[in-house]
Phi, psi and omega in degrees: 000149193239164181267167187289309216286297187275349172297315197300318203287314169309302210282005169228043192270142153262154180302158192305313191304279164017265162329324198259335173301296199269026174272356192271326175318321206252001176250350179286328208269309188306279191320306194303312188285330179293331153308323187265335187303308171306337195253344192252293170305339193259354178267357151273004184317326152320275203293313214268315181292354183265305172322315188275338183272350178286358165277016165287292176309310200287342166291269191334328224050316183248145174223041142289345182278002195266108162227137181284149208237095183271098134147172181226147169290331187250028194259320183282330165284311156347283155008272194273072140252289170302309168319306194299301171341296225281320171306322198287327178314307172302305169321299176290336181297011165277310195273019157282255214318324207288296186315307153311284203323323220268358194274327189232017150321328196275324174294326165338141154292086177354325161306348190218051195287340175293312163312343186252328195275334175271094164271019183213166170269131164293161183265147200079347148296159187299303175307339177263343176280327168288313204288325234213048185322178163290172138327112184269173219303320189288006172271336179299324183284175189278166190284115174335139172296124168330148165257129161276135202273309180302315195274335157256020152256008177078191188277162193257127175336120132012132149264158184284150166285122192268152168307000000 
């Protein structure tokens, strides 16, 4: 006797070719989106590398004192190169991942819609409780009363009567 459960699943297995298309159909889309992201970070790759070096600046204070030090002659194109990468990386990954999920959802076993429907953990699950420990207390609690900055600096002078 066979079970219902592995019949439905043989009868909806695809043949091999099948499969390999469409991961290359679903790895074409993952490129394609990580390509366009790479041509949009790198022609800002300028604005975005001035975004990261500014808690730099801001150490240093002044920022004729902030100076990046190259070198290589092509090291600043790297540079922004590597930027472009990590940005495009970032950008694109919901449709990285949206590709995986939709090439390998379809094999998922019908027994196991639960497991396919939650893609992040929720709070008070165990797994969103490992990723995301608590606070400790003194950030838990409520928050201190605003200081008024004008009531400590004491009272503001008169202005004199102009003339």
């Amino acid at each position: 006797m066979t079970d219902p459960v592995e019949d439905e699943v043989e009868a909806s297995r695809a043949p091999l070719i099948d499969h390999l298309i469409e991961l290359r159909t679903r790895l074409i889309n993952a490129l394609i989106a990580f390509v366009v992201m790479f041509i949009a970070c790198f022609a800002g790759a300028k604005y975005i590398y001035n975004i990261l070096v500014q808690p730099y600046v801001w150490a240093v204070g002044d920022p004729s004192k902030a100076h990046m030090v190259y070198t290589h002659a092509l090291e600043f194109f790297f540079t922004q190169l590597q930027v472009a990468m990590f940005g495009a990386g970032f950008l694109a990954f919901p449709v990285i991942a949206n590709q995986i999920y939709k090439f390998v959802a379809p094999d998922a076993p019908a027994a196991e819609p639960a497991a396919s429907a939650a893609a992040a953990p929720l709070p008070g699950e165990p797994a969103f409780d490992l990723a995301l420990p608590a606070p400790p207390p003194a950030l838990s609690g409520p928050l201190p009363e605003p200081v008024d900055a004008t009531a400590a600096a004491g009272p503001v002078p008169a202005e004199s009567p102009k003339a």
